[in-house]
Residue, then its C-alpha position, 0 to 999 in steps of 0.5 A: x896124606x891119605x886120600x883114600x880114606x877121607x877124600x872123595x874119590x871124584x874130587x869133590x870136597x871132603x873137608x872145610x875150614x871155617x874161619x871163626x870171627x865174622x864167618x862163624x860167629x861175630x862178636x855183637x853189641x849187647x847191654x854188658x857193654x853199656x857200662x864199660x864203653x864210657x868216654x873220659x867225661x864219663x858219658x857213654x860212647x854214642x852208636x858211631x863211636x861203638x862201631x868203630x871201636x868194634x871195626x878196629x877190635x875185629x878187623x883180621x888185618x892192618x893196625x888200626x889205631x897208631x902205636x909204638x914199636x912195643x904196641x906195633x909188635x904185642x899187635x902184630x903177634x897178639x893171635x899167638x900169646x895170649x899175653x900179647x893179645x891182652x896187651x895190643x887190645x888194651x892199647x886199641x881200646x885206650x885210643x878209641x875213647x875207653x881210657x879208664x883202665x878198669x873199664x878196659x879190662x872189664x870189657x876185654x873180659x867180654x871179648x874174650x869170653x866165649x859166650x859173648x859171641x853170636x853165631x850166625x843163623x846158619x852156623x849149626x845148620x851147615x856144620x851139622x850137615x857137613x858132619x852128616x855128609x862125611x865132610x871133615x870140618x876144621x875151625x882154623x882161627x887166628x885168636x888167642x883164647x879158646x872158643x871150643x866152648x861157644x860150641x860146647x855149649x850149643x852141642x855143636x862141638x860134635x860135628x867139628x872134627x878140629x880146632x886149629x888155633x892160632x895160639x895153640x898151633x904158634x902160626x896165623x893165618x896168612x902162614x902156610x904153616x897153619x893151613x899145613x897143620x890144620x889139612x894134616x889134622x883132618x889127614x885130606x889133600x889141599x885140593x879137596x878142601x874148602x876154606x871159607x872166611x871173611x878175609x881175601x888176605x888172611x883166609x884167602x891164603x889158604x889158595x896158596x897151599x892148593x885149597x879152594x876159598x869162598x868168602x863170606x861178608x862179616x854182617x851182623x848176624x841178623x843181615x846175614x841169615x844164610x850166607x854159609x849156607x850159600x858158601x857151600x852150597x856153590x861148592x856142592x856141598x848142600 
């Protein structure tokens, strides 16, 4: 790779590769969800029932509802074909109190659609001043549909260099594979670069081909109003 041009030469870091869901943005409860998350008498799930349906729609690793073989393989590889995601979701939401198909699917359309996503307060701010700095940032996320919009839309696409997607590239994190794909992208070394996600596992693997790490807590957007700010910032980015 050359070092030359992109990384900088007293080893600091000259490249981030943030995780999406619970670093960047967090998929929240809004009022679209109301009358979609019903239970079989038709009364709405109560608040403790929406957590924990959000907790086994969000949880980047583990099987979190129990499934056949059919369902444990559509799960397992749901980040890699769209398909496959529709498939596994709809069996979690079916076995956490939302057994009406229709509805289901009304709020799957939700959860895949971009602008459904919250961001976190520091979002913008960090990826603007990264972009500022010269430091050459990558979204890297185990998902099956495209989030570029939800950057699009806030003009933020401008200061993300790269979109490495799971389902686009064929490899999820833990793989080395698609931390490989996404530091050729950026054309940087793996020592200089940063990986910043909510999961030891999943983004922590990113240590494994030679980047450092910093995690971050998945928190509600308005429980977590600087935590990528402070990400960075131990890393002397900011």
């Amino acid at each position: 790779m050359n070092t030359d041009s992109t990384a900088h030469q007293d080893g600091h870091i000259a490249a981030t590769l943030f995780d999406f869901s619970g670093t960047l943005f967090r998929l929240e409860e809004s009022d679209d969800w109301t009358e979609h998350l019903v239970d079989h008498q038709g009364d709405p799930l109560d608040v403790h029932a929406q957590a924990e349906l959000m907790r086994r729609m969000t949880a980047p690793m583990g099987r979190t509802v129990e499934m056949d073989e059919a369902g444990i393989y559509a799960w397992e590889n749901r980040d890699r074909d769209p398909k496959l995601h529709h498939q596994a979701y709809l069996d979690v939401l079916s076995k956490s109190g939302v057994p009406d198909p229709v509805r289901a699917e009304a709020f799957y359309a939700l959860l895949v659609d971009p602008d459904q996503w919250s961001p976190y307060p520091d979002t913008g701010e960090v990826l603007k001043s990264l972009s500022e700095k010269g430091v050459r940032t990558a979204v890297l996320s185990n998902i099956a549909f495209d989030i570029r919009p939800a950057f699009v839309d806030r003009g933020w696409d401008v200061w993300v260099d790269e979109f490495v997607l799971s389902f686009e590239v064929g490899a999820v994190k833990p793989e080395p594979a698609i931390f490989e794909y996404a530091l050729a992208q950026l054309d940087v070394d793996a020592a200089q670069t940063l990986m910043i996600g909510d999961s030891d596992v999943a983004d922590g693997a990113a240590r494994d081909v030679g980047c450092q790490f910093a995690l971050v807590d998945p928190l509600p957007t308005t429980e977590r109003p600087h935590g990528l700010l402070d990400a960075v910032r131990k890393f002397g980015l900011l």
